[in-house]
C-alpha positions in Angstrom: -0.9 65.8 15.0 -4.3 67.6 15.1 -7.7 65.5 16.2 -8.0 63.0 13.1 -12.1 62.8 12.4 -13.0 58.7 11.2 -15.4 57.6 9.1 -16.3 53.8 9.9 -17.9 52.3 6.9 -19.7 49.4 8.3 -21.7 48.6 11.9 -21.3 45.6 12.4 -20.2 43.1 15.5 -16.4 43.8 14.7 -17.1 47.8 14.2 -18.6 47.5 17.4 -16.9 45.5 19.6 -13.3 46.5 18.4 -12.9 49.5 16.1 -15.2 52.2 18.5 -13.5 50.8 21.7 -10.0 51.2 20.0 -10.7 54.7 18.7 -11.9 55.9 21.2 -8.6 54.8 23.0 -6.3 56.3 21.2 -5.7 60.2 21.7 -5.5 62.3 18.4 -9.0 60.1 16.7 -12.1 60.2 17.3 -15.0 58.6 15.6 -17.4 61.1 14.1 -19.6 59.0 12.1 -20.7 55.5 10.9 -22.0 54.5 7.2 -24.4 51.3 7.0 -27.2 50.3 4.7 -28.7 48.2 7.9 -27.6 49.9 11.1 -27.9 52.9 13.0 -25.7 53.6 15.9 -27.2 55.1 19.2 -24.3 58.1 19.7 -23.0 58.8 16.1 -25.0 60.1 13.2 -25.5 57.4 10.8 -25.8 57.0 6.9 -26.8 54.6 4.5 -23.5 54.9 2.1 -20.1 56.8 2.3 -20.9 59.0 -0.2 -24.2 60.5 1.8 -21.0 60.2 5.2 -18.6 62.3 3.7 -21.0 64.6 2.3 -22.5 65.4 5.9 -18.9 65.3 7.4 -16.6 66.9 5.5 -14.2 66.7 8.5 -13.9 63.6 8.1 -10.2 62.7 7.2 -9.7 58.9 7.2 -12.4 56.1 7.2 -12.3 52.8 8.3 -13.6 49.7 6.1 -15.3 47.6 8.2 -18.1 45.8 6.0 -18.1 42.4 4.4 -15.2 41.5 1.8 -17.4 41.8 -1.3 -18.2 45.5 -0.5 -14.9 46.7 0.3 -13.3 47.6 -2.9 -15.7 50.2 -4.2 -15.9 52.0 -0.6 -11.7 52.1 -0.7 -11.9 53.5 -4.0 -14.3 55.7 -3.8 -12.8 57.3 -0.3 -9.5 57.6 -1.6 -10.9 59.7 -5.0 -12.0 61.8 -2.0 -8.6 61.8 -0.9 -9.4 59.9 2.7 -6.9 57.8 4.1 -8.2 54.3 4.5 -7.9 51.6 7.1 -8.7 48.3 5.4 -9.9 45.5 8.0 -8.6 42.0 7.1 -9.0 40.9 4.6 -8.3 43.7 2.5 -10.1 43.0 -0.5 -11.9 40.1 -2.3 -9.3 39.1 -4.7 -5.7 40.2 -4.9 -5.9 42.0 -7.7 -8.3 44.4 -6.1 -6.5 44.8 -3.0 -3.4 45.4 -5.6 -4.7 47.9 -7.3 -5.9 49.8 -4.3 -2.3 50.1 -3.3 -2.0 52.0 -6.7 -4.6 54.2 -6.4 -3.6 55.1 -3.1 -0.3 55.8 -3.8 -1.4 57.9 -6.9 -3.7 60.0 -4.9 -1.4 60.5 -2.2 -3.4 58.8 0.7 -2.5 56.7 3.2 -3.6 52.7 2.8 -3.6 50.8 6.0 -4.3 46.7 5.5 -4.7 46.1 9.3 -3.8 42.6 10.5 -5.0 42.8 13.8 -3.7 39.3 14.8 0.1 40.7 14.1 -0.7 42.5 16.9 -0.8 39.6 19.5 0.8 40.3 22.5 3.3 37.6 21.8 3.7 37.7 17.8 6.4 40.0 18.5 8.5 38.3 20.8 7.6 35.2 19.1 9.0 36.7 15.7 12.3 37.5 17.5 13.0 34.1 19.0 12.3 32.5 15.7 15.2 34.8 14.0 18.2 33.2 13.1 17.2 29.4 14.2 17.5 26.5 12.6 13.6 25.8 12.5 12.1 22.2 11.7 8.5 22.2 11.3 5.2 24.4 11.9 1.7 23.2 12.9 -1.0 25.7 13.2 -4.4 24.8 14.5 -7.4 27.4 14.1 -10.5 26.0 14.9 -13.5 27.9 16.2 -17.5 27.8 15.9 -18.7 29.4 13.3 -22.2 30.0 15.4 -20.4 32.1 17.5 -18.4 34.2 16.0 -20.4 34.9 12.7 -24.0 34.0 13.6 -26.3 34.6 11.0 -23.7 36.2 8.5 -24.7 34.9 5.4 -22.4 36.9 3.3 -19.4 34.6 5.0 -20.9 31.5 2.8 -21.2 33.8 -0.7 -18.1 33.7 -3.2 -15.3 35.8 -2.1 -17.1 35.3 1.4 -13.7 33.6 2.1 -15.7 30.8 4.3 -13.2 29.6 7.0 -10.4 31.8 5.7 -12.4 34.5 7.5 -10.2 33.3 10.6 -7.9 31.1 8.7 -6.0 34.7 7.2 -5.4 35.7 10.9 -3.1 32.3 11.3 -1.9 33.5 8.0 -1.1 37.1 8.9 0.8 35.7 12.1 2.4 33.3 9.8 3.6 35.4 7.4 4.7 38.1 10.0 7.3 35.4 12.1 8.6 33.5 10.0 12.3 34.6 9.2 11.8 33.2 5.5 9.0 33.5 2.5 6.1 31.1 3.0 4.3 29.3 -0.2 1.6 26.8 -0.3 1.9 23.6 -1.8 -1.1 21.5 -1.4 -4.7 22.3 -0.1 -7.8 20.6 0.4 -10.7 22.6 0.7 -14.1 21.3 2.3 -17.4 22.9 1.2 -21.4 22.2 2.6 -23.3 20.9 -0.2 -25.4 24.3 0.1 -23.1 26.8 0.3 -20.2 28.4 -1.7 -17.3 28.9 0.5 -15.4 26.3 2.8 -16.1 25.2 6.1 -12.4 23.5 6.5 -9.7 23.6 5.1 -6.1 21.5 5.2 -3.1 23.1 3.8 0.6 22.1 3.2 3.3 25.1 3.0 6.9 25.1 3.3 9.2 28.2 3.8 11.9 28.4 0.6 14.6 27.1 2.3 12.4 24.2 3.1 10.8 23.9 6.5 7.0 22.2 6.1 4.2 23.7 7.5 0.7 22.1 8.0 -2.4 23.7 8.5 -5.9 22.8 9.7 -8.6 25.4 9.7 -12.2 24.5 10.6 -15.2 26.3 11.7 -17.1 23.3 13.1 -15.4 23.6 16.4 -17.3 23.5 19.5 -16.1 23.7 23.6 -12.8 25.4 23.6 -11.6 27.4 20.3 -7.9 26.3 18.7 -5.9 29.3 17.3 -2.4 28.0 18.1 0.7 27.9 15.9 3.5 25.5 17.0 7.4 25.4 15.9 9.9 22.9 16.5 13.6 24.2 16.2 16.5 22.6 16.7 17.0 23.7 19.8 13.5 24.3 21.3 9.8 24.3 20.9 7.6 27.5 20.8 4.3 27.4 21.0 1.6 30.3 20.2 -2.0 30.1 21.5 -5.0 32.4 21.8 -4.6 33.8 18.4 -1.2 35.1 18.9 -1.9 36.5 22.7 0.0 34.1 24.9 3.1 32.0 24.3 5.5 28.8 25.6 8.6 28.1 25.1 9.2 24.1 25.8 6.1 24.3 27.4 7.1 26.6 29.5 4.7 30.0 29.9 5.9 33.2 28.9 5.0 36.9 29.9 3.4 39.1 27.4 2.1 43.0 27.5 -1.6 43.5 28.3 -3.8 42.7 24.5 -4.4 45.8 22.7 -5.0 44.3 19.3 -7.1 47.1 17.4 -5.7 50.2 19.7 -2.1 49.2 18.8 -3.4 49.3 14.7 -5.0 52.3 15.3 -1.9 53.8 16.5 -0.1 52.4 13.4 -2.6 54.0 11.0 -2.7 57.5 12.9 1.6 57.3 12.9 1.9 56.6 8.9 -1.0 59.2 8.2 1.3 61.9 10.1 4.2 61.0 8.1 2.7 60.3 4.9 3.3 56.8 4.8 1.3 53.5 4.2 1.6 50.2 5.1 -0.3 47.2 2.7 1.8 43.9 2.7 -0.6 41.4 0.6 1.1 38.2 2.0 -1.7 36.3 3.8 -3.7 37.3 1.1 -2.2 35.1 -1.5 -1.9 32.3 0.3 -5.7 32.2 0.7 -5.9 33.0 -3.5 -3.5 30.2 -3.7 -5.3 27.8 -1.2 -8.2 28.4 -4.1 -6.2 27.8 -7.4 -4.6 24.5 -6.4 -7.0 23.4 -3.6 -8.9 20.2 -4.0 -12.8 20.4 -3.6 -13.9 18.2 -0.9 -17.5 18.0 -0.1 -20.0 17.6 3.4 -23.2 17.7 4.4 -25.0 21.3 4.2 -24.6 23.1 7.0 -26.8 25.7 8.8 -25.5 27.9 11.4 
């Protein structure tokens, strides 16, 4: 495969810390250019939109959507009309029917559409999926709790409708979720906490059970402080498995296990540059509509406002 040129639409602390690190990586890409209202980058030539990116560098064969959920559906659609294969960061779109109907037109037009979970990419979520096959599995518990002034200070947008609130993390348990278990996952119950002065949720508690029946429970909260919580734990009949660090280390009846090195973003870069060379795509909408579904039948629980 020839050098791949990449566009990435939005400069922001995750197009920074992990998509130019991961590109760069990976032999075959290289990032030629970034596309941001707000930001400039030091190294790569920088434009306010995608259109005024593609026009400067027509080279540019795939582009990476890297800006807040609100603002990813036109960018996708516009980049594939310009027949660009497109690398959607989680979550893929705002609402599922947007992030559905960008599978369409990406299959229409022939392009390759990438809904990158990089949290399936844990150094244990593989070897954690293959224990799980084929046992007779009991119960799940996932815990993902982090600070919010961390992680997203000063990011308004997270707080605005179809900011996804907490479900900015929360979809990365989901992704994992959705990616081990041996059978279909569907929620049941939710309850939903929002700050009197904003319009997305700050925690959330959700009830889910596989279809053959296993319950899982959920707690997501971005109010954490000290150590951060992004562990999923499963009782089987036979053993316990437990998955912390957002996928990146596991136990088996408490027992540590080995994993490979963390290469979250390189190992999805890798993916996309594979199904672009044989003509593929890859956009599984699972997590997705358990989040959409967390909203429909969620009850509203209110708190004090909140001010990161």
């Amino acid at each position: 495969m020839s050098e791949l040129a990449i566009g990435i639409v939005g400069c922001g602390k995750i197009a920074r810390d992990q998509h130019l690190p991961a590109i760069a990586a990976v032999s075959g890409l290289t990032a030629v250019a970034i596309a941001d209202p707000y930001v400039t980058h030091p190294l790569l030539p920088s434009y306010g939109d995608l259109s005024a990116m593609l026009a400067a560098h027509p080279e540019i064969g795939a582009v990476a959507l890297c800006q807040p959920p609100q603002a990813r559906f036109a960018a996708a659609r516009e980049a594939i009309q310009a027949g660009r294969h497109v690398f959607l960061e989680k979550p893929p779109g705002g609402t599922v029917s947007e992030a559905e109907a960008l599978v369409r037109l990406a299959r229409e037009a022939g392009v390759t559409l990438f809904t990158a979970w990089h949290s399936r990419e844990g150094a244990a979520v593989a070897a954690a999926k293959h224990w799980l096959a084929g046992r007779a599995l009991q119960s799940v518990r996932i815990r993902w709790k982090e600070d919010v002034r961390v992680w997203h200070p000063g990011q308004k947008w997270i707080w605005q409708p179809g900011g996804f609130g907490v479900f900015d993390p929360g979809i990365n348990a989901l992704s994992i979720l959705t990616e081990i278990m041996p059978d279909a996952v569907r929620l049941t119950a939710a309850e939903l906490t929002f700050p009197a002065n904003w319009q997305a949720p700050i925690a959330a508690d959700l009830e889910m059970e596989t279809l053959g029946g296993v319950p899982i429970h959920a707690e997501f909260d971005f109010r954490q402080t000290g150590p951060q919580s992004w562990d999923i734990e499963i009782e089987a009949a036979d053993g316990a498995m437990r998955l912390g660090d957002g996928g990146n280390i596991w136990a088996l009846d408490g027992a540590a296990q080995s994993c490979p090195p963390q290469q979250e973003y390189s190992a999805l870069y890798r993916r996309f540059a594979a199904l672009i060379a044989k003509g593929g795509a890859e956009a599984d909408l699972a997590p997705l509509r358990l989040v959409a579904d967390a909203f429909l039948i969620g009850r509203r629980l209110a708190t004090v406002a909140f001010e990161d």
